[in-house]
C-alpha positions, -999 to +999 in steps of 0.1 A: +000+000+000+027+024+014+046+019-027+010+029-044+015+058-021+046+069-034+035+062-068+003+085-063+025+113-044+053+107-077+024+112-103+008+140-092+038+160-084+048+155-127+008+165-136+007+196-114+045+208-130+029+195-163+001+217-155+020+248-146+040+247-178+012+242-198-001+281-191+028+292-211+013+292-239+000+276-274+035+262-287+047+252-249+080+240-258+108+271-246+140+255-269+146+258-304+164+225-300+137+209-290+123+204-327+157+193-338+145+158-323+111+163-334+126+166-371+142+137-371+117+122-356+094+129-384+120+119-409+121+086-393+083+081-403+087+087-434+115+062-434+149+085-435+170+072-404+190+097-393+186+124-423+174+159-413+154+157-452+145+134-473+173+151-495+205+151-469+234+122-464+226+109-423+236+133-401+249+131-363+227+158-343+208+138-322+225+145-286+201+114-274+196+085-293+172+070-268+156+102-266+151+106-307+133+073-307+107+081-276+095+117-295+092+096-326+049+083-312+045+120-298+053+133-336+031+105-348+003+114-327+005+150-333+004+146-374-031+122-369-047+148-345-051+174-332-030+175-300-004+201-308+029+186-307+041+206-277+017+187-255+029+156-266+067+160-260+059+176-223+031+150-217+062+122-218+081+142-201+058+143-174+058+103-173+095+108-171+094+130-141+070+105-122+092+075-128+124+102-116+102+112-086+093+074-078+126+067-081+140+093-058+114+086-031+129+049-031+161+064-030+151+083+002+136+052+019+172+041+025+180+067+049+149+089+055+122+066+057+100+093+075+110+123+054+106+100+014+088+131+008+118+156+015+136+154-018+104+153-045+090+186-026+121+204-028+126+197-058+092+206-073+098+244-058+130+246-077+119+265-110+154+253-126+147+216-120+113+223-133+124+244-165+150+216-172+127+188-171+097+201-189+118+219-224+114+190-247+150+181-249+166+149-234+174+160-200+142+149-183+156+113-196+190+120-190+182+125-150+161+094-148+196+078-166+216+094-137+190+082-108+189+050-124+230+049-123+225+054-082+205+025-084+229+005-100+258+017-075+234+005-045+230-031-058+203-024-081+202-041-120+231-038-139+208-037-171+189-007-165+226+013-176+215-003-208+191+026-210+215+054-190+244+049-222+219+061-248+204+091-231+236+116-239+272+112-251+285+115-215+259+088-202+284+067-219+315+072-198+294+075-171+279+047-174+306+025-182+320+039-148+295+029-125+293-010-145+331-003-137+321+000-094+297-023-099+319-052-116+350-041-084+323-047-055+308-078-075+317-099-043+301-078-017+268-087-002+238-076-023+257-061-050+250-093-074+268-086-110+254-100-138+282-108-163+259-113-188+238-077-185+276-062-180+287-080-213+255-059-228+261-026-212+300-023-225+285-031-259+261-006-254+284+021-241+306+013-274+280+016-296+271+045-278+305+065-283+309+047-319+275+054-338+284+083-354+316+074-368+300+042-378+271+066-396+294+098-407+331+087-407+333+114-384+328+130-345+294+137-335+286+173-352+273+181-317+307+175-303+326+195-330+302+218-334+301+225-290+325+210-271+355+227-254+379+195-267+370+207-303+376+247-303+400+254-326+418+283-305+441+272-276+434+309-262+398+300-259+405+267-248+425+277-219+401+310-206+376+286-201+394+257-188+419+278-163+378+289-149+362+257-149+350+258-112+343+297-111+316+290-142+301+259-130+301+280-096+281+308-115+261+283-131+248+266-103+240+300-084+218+313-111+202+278-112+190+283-082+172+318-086+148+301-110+151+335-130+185+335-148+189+308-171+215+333-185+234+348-159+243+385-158+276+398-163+272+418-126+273+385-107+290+399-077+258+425-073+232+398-079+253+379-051+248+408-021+212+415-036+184+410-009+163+389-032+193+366-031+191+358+001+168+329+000+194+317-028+222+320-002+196+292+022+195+275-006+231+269-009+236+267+029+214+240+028+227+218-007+265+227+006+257+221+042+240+190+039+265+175+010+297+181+036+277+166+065+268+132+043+305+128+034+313+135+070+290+111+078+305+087+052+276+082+032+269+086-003+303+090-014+297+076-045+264+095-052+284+122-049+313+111-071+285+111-097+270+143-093+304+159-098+312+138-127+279+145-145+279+181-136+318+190-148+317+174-181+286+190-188+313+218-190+330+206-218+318+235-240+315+272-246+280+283-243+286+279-205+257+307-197+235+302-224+228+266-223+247+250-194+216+256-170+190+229-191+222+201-189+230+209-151+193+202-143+196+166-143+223+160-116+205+186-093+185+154-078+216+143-068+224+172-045+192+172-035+193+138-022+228+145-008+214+171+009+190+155+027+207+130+036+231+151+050+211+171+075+187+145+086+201+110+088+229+092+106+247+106+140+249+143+140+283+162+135+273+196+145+252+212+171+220+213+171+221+199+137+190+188+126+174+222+138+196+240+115+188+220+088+151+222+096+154+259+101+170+263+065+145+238+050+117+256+062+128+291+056+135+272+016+098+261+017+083+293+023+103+316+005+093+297-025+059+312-025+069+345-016+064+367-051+093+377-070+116+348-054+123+314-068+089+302-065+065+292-095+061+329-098+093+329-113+094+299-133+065+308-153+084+343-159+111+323-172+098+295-197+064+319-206+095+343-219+111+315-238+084+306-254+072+339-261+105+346-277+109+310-299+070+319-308+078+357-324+111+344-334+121+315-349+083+298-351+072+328-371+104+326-396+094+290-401+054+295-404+063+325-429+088+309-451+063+278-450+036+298-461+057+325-491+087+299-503+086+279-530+085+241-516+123+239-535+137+265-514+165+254-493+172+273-461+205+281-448+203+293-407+220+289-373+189+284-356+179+248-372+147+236-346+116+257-352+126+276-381+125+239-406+101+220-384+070+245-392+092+259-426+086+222-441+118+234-463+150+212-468+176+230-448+218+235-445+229+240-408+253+266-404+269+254-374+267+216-386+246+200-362+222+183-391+246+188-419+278+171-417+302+186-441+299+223-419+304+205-385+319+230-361+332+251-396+315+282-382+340+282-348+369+291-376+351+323-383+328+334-416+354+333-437+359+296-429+320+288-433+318+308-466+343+283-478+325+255-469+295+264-484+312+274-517+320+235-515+287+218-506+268+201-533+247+216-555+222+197-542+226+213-505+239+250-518+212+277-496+183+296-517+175+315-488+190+327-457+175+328-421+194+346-399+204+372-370+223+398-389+241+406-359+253+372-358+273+370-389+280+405-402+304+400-432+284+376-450+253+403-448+278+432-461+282+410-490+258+406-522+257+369-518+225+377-502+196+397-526+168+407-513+154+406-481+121+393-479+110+389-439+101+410-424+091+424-452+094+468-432+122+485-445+148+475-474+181+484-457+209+459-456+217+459-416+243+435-405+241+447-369+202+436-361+196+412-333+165+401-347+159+376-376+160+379-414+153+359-444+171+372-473+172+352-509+204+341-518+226+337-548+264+319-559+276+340-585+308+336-603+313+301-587+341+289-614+358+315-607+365+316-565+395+296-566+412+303-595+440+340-600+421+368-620+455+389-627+475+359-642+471+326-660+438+312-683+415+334-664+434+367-673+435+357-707+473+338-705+466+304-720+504+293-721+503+297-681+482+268-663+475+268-622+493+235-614+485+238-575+470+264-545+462+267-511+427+282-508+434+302-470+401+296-448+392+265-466+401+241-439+401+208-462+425+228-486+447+242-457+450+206-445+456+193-479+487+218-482+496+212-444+494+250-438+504+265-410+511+303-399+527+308-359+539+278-360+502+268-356+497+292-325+464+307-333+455+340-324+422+359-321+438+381-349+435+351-374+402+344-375+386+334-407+369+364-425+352+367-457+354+402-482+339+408-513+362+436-529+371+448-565+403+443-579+439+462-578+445+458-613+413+457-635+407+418-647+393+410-689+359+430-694+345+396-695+355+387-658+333+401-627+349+435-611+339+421-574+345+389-563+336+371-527+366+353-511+373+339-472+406+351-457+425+350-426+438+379-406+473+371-399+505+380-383+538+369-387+551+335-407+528+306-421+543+280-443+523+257-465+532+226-494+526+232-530+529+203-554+552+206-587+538+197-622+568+202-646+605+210-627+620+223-668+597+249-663+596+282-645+572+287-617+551+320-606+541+320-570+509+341-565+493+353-537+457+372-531+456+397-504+440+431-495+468+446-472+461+479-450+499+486-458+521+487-480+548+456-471+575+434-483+573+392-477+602+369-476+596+338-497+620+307-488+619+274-504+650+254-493+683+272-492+665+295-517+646+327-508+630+361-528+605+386-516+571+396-530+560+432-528+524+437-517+506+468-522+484+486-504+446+483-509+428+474-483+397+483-502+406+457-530+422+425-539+457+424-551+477+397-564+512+397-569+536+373-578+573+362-569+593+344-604+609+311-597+636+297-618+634+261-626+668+253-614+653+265-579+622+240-581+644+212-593+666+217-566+642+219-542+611+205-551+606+167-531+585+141-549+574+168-570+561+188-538+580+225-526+576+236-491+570+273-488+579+294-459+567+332-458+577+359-433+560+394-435+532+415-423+500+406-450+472+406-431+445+395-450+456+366-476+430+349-493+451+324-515+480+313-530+488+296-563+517+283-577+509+287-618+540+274-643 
């Protein structure tokens, strides 16, 4: 009787949050990412595994597998009625939050068998926890994963980690961890191990970190596209790594204010604020009660969990922006730790349990004072979001669905909302859904213009739905034409922070990687481009081994993208303008060009629009000349550097020259070698 109880309490506690969330409105969900799952999902029904259109190669952006196969009925049921999908999605999620709660109450029953209803309660007044759970991402399935995992560390079935590996990438290691404990303790009293369910779950966790190498040849796009491990810039690497414990710090402390799922820059004046001050109980009572269950020497490995879940959650650079939704699941673990903490086992302070009771109270009332982290709060919070995703990115996606011809293909940043109600064939600027631009865009524009120059014609943009503000060189450009949404106004803005949908257009394609000054293109059929390094195209800069600093990367050398005239006037037939991707650099680079003919002479050419006037040092081998680059940092420019044959004879290895420059060009957009 006393388990329906729990299951009663459990169940209601998920339809009351499911209740709350529900006020915010008609579309409910408050992430754009959310419909990332929900397109695949409908893919999936229409019998594309793993493509984000019926038109794309299989793609890596589901975070979740497990997760991408649970929305699949909720899509299902939303195209064959007329639930809206939103409902759906949170109405699972609310069956995942009973079976969490359920879970944590059994949990509790370990220690606090009077107070099983400590934990759920608590956790129910923390708008954070709330927000997290009920978003329509995978997180509400990832913290049943991690409760689960506890389960499994106190002797429960190794097989249900056969369900933690597939909620997110990190499930994996963690997961494989605790089958780790479990498989070191496997001759302890009540801690049977199955060698057949831990045979499964290794498999599992395999498959789990393998899948999309085994589907793409490649790293998840969400891991190059997001994670810290994958930023191309050892400076940015090594600013957030050197503050690791001050941002999940920060993190956590706006998590608990159930208002700031973006902290402010002013955190040390939202720390002494007064309406922080039930934040600072808060705290007193998770830090508290975790030190006195360690003290206690309880729950060590509960807590080994948390702090595992919780830092490589970190392994990113959206800390503020996103961190909060995958902190939320390990918050049960504090919770529980908590608890634990302050009202089980032999006390370790005076008057313990009155302090704890004291802060617990003073926790429970404050959350239904207005204006703290109450409910009050919460529904601020997600009604914002899903105001803003409703006037944003879900009105994009209804207009272009409604105006664009069903060919159009849209090119955004934002790929949830914007091609779930578009019903349009999209390319992902950041790469999440489409592979060959995976984590591109972290190399600058310049980078991502190349990239797109290279995708197939099948998968080249017709429109463009984007935040100006977001990428301002490629809007100064006349790649895009006309902007049609919204349709006030007809200035070309590239600092607006609200979105646009502009048509697009690739002109002079056959001509972006080839010199307009020298060779066929200039008219000089006797001279032929036997090799080049195309600078911002990372596939050609690794095909050439290129490097500049001796590969130290600067903020200075961002990728960048121009579209200028020319220095010297091309034929009449060529295009004045052209569009190229650059890098601003400083110092030396060297780079591998590859020989065609060593009895003839070579011209070594280089693109650049300098702001001054300069002089570069060429060396190949023992040999070494200078090119002169003039100033125009309003145009392109390419000037050349004569190499006898003799030198590329000499020099040239397996028909391949190593080129070293030295010199101050700061913007160089190519090189060619042309004989």
């Amino acid at each position: 009787m006393t388990h329906w109880i729990h299951r009663i309490f459990a169940s209601l506690i998920a339809l009351i949050l499911l209740f709350v969330v529900s006020t915010a409105g008609k579309n409910l969900l408050p992430l754009d990412d959310a419909y990332i799952y929900l397109t695949y999902a409908g893919q999936a029904l229409e019998g594309n595994l793993f493509q984000y259109g019926s038109l794309d190669s299989p793609s890596s952006g589901l975070s979740s597998l497990l997760w991408g196969a649970l929305v699949i009925p909720a899509v299902a049921l939303a195209r064959v009625s007329s639930i809206p999908i939103g409902l759906s999605v949170l109405c699972l999620q609310a069956i995942l939050v009973a079976f969490q709660i359920a879970l944590i109450i059994r949990l509790s029953l370990k220690w606090l068998p009077k107070h099983w209803w400590l934990a759920p309660v608590l956790l129910a007044l923390s708008p954070y926890w709330v927000l997290g759970v009920f978003n329509g991402m995978e997180t509400s399935l990832y913290g049943l994963g991690l409760l689960l995992a506890v389960h499994v560390l106190w002797g429960g079935s190794v097989w249900w980690l056969l369900l933690f590996v597939f909620c997110r990438p990190e499930a994996v290691l963690l997961g494989l961890a605790v089958l780790a404990v479990r498989f070191l303790r496997r001759n302890t009293a009540s801690y049977h191990f199955s060698r057949r369910a831990g045979l499964f779950v290794l498999l599992a966790g395999v498959l789990g970190a393998l899948w999309p190498w085994l589907l793409t040849e490649a790293p998840s796009s969400p891991w190059l596209a997001k994670s810290l491990a994958a930023e191309p810039h050892p400076e940015k690497r090594e600013f957030y790594l050197s503050r690791t414990l001050y941002f999940a710090a920060r993190t956590l402390w706006f998590s608990l204010t159930g208002g700031f799922p973006q902290p402010p820059l002013n955190v040390m004046r939202s720390f002494l604020d007064p309406a922080s001050w039930l934040v600072w109980v808060k705290v007193g009572f998770l830090v508290g009660g975790t030190l006195l269950v360690l003290l206690k020497k309880r729950g060590g490995w509960v807590f080994l969990l948390w702090v595992a879940a919780s830092l490589l959650v970190l392994n990113a650079i959206a800390w503020d922006a996103q961190h909060y939704r995958y902190l939320v699941p390990a918050l049960p673990l504090a919770v529980l730790l908590a608890s634990w903490g302050w009202f089980s086992g032999p006390a370790k302070l005076p008057r313990e349990s009155l302090l704890g009771w004291g802060l617990l109270v003073v926790w429970l009332v404050g959350s239904f004072v207005p204006g703290s982290a109450s409910f009050y709060s919460l529904n601020k919070v997600y009604a914002g979001s899903v105001r803003q995703l409703s006037q944003e990115q879900i009105a994009v996606g209804q207009w272009i669905d409604q105006n664009l011809p069903a060919s159009a293909r849209i090119a955004s940043h934002d790929v949830g909302a914007i091609p779930y109600y578009g019903k349009r064939h999209t390319t992902d600027l950041i790469g999440l859904v489409t592979p060959p631009l995976a984590g591109v865009a972290r190399h600058g524009q310049g980078a991502l213009w190349e990239a797109l120059t290279e995708l197939d014609s099948s998968q080249l943009p017709s429109h463009l739905a984007a935040i100006p503000a977001w990428m301002p060189y490629l809007f100064r450009t006349t790649w895009l034409q006309e902007r049609l949404y919204p349709t006030q106004g007809t200035s070309r803005n590239a600092t607006g922070d609200s979105f646009e949908v502009w048509s697009v257009v690739f002109e002079n394609m056959e001509l972006r990687n080839v010199p307009l000054t020298q060779g066929p293109a200039a008219g000089q059929g006797a001279i032929e481009i036997v090799d080049g390094v195309d600078i911002a195209d990372l596939q050609s800069e690794a095909a050439h081994a290129y490097r500049f600093n001796a590969n130290l990367v600067s903020s200075r050398e961002m990728t960048m993208v121009r579209e200028l005239t020319f220095r010297k006037r091309p034929l009449p037939t060529l295009p004045l303008s052209l569009i190229d991707g650059g890098r601003e650099l400083s110092g030396s680079s060297s780079f591998l060009l590859e020989v065609r003919d060593l009895e003839r002479d070579g011209l070594l050419l280089i693109r650049t629009a300098n702001s001054i006037e300069t002089r570069l040092l060429v060396t190949i081998g023992s040999w070494s000349g200078s090119i002169d680059v003039p100033r125009g940092e309003t145009a392109f420019s390419e000037s050349e550097l004569f190499i006898p044959s003799d030198v590329l004879k000499s020099e040239a290895s397996h028909g391949v020259i190593s080129v070293s420059v030295t010199g101050g060009a700061r913007r160089v957009f190519h090189w060619w070698l042309l004989q």
